[in-house]
C-alpha positions as CSV (number, residue, x, y, z in Angstrom):
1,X,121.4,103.4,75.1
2,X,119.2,102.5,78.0
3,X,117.2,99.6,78.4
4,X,113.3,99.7,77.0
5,X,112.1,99.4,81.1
6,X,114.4,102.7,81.5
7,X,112.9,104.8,78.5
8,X,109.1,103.5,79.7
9,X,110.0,104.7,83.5
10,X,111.1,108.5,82.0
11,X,108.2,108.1,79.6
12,X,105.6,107.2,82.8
13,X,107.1,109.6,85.1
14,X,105.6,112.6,83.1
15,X,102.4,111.7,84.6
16,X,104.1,113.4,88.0
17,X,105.6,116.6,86.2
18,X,101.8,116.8,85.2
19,X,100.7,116.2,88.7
20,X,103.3,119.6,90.0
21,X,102.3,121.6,87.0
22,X,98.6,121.2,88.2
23,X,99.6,121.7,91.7
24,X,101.2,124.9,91.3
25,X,98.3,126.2,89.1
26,X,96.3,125.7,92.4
27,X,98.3,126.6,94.6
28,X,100.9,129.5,93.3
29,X,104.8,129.0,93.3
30,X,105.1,131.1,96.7
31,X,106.4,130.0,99.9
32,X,104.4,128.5,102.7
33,X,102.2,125.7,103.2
34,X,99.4,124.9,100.4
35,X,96.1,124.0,101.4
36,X,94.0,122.2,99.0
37,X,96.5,120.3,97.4
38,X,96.9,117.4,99.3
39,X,95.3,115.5,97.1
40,X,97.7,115.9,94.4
41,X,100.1,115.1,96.8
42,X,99.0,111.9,97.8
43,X,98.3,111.1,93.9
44,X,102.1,111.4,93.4
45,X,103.1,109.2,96.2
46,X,101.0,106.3,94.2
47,X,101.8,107.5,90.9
48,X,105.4,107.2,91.9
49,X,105.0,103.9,93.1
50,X,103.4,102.4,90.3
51,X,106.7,103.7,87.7
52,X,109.0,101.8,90.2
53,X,106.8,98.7,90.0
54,X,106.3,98.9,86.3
55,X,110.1,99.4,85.9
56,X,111.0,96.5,88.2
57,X,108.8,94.0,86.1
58,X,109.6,95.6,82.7
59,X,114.0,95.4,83.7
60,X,113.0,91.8,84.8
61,X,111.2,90.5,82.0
62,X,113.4,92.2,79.4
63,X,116.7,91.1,81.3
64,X,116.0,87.4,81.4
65,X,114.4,87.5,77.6
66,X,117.7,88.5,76.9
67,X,119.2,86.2,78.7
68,X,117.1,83.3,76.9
69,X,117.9,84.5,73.7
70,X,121.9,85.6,74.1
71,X,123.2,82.6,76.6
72,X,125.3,80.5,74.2
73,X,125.0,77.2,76.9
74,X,122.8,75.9,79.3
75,X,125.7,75.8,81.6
76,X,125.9,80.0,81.3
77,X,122.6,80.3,82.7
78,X,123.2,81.7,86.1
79,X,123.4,78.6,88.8
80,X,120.4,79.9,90.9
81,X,118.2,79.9,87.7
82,X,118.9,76.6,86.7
83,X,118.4,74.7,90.0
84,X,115.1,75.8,89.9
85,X,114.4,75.6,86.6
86,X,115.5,71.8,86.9
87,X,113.8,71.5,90.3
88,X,110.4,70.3,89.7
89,X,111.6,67.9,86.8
90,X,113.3,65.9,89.9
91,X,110.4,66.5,92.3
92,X,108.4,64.8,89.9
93,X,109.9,61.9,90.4
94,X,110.1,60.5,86.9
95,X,113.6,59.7,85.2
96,X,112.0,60.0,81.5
97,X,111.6,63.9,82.7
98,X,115.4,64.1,82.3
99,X,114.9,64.1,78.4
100,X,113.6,67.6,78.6
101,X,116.6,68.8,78.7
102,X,118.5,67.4,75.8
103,X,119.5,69.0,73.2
104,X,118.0,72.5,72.9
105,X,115.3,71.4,75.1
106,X,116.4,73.7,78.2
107,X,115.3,76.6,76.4
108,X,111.4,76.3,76.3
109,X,112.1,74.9,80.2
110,X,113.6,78.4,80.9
111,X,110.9,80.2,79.2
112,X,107.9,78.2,81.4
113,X,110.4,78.9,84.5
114,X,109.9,82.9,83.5
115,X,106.1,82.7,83.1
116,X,105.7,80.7,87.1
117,X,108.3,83.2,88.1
118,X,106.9,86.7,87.1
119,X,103.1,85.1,87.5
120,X,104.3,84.3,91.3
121,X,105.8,87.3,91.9
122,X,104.0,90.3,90.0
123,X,101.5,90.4,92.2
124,X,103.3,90.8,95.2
125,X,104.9,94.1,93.5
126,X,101.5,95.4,94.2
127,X,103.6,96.7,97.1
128,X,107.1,96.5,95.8
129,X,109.2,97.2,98.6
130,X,112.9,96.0,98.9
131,X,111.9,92.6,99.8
132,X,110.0,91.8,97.1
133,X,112.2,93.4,94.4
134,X,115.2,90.9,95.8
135,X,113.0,88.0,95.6
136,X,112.2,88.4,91.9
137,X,115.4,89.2,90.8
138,X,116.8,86.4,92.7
139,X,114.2,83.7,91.4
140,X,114.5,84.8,88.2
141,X,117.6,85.9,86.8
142,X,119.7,84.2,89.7
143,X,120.7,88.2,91.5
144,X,121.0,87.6,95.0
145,X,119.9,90.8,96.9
146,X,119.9,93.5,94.5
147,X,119.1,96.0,96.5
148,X,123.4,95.8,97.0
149,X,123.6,97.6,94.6
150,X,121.6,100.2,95.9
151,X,123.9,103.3,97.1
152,X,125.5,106.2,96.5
153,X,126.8,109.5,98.4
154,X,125.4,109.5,101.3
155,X,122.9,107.2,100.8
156,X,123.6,103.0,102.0
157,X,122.1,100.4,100.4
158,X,120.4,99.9,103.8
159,X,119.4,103.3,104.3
160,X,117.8,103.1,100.5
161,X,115.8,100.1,101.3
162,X,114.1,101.7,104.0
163,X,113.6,104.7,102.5
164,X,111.8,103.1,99.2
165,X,110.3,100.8,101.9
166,X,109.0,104.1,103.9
167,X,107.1,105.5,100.6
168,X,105.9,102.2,99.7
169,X,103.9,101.9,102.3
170,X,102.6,105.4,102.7
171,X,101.2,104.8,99.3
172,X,99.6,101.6,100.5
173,X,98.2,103.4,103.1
174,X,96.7,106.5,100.9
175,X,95.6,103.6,98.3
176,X,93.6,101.4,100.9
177,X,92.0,104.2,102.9
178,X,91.5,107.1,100.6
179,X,93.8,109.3,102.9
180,X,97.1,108.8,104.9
181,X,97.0,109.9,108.7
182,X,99.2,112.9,107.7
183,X,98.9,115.7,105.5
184,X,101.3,114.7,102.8
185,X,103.3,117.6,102.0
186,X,104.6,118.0,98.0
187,X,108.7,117.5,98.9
188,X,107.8,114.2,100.1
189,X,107.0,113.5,96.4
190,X,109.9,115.4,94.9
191,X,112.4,113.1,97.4
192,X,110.6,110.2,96.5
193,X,110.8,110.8,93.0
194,X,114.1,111.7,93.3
195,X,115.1,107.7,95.3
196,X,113.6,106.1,92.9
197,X,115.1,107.5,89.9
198,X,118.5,107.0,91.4
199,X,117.4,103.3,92.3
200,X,116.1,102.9,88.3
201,X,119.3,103.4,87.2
202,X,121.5,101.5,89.9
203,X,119.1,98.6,88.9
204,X,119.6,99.0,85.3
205,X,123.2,99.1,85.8
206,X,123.4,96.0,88.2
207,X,121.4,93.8,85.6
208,X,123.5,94.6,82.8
209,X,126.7,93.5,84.5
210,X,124.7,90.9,85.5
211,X,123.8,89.5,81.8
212,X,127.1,90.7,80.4
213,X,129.1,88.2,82.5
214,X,126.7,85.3,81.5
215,X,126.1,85.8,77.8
216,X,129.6,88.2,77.0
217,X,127.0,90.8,75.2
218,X,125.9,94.5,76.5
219,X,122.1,93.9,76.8
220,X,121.8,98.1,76.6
């Protein structure tokens, strides 16, 4: 079974089959460039865009609330998380701050840590290239560059980055000034599509190994 952010991600990414159905209404199934289309065009590069960034925050959140409710110790919480979890109890200087932690008291700690992590981070995704995607999953479930995980034939994790990267910020471009500097053609939609659905799902896959080594339970 997939995870929820999976099934919303298949569920949002209608709103582009919509987009092609529209586009070849317009513009006829023939061969040969289309000419008043582009719009449509550019509307799937940002629609695109925004799946992959809802996904990302949607894996995330739902990963590490499984993680909260499924770890059995405090001492299975992924090292990473927990050194920053504990971090600004020490910064603060004051020894009685230790007592937060006993007993079941790491919990609600973990769950403020994913509130400052997602509220720090979701806004970046605004423009959720490679960089930012590592940094989340790294603050908050402890992943250290997921974008590892990101390749298959012919295709290096590298070579994926920059790619998602690429797309990323052509739809920044067509967001912040109506149009991009070049007529954006309808394949660069279907390739783009086509990335990130393959990144989806080597995501997915990278978080549930992920949470099945710290909690010893599939999360989906």
């Amino acid at each position: 079974m997939p995870s929820t952010a999976k099934r919303n991600f298949d569920e949002n990414r209608q709103d582009v089959e919509q987009l092609w159905l529209i586009h070849q209404e317009v513009a006829g199934g023939g061969v040969g460039r289309k000419y008043g289309v582009d719009v449509l065009n550019r509307a799937a590069i940002v629609f695109i865009t925004a799946c992959w960034e809802s996904f990302v925050e949607d894996v995330a959140t739902e990963a590490y609330d499984f993680l909260l409710t499924n770890v059995r110790t405090a001492l299975d919480v992924p090292s990473k998380v927990r050194d920053m979890v504990t971090r600004p109890l020490f910064e603060q200087k004051d020894s009685r701050k230790v007592w937060d932690l006993a007993d079941a008291g790491w919990r609600p700690l973990l769950a403020a840590h994913r509130d400052a992590t997602l509220g720090r981070w979701i806004g970046t995704l605004n423009t959720p290239k490679s960089g930012q995607v590592n940094g989340l999953f790294e603050d908050l479930l402890g992943i250290s560059r997921i974008s590892l995980n990101w390749s298959w034939q012919n295709m290096t994790s590298e070579q994926a980055e920059k790619k998602l990267d690429h797309y990323v910020t052509v739809r920044g471009n067509i967001a912040h000034r109506t149009e991009h500097d070049e007529t954006v053609y309808k394949n660069w939609g279907s390739d783009y599509l086509g990335h990130v659905e393959s990144l989806v799902s080597k995501t997915e896959g990278a978080v549930s190994v992920h949470l099945l080594l710290a909690t010893g339970k599939t999360p989906w």
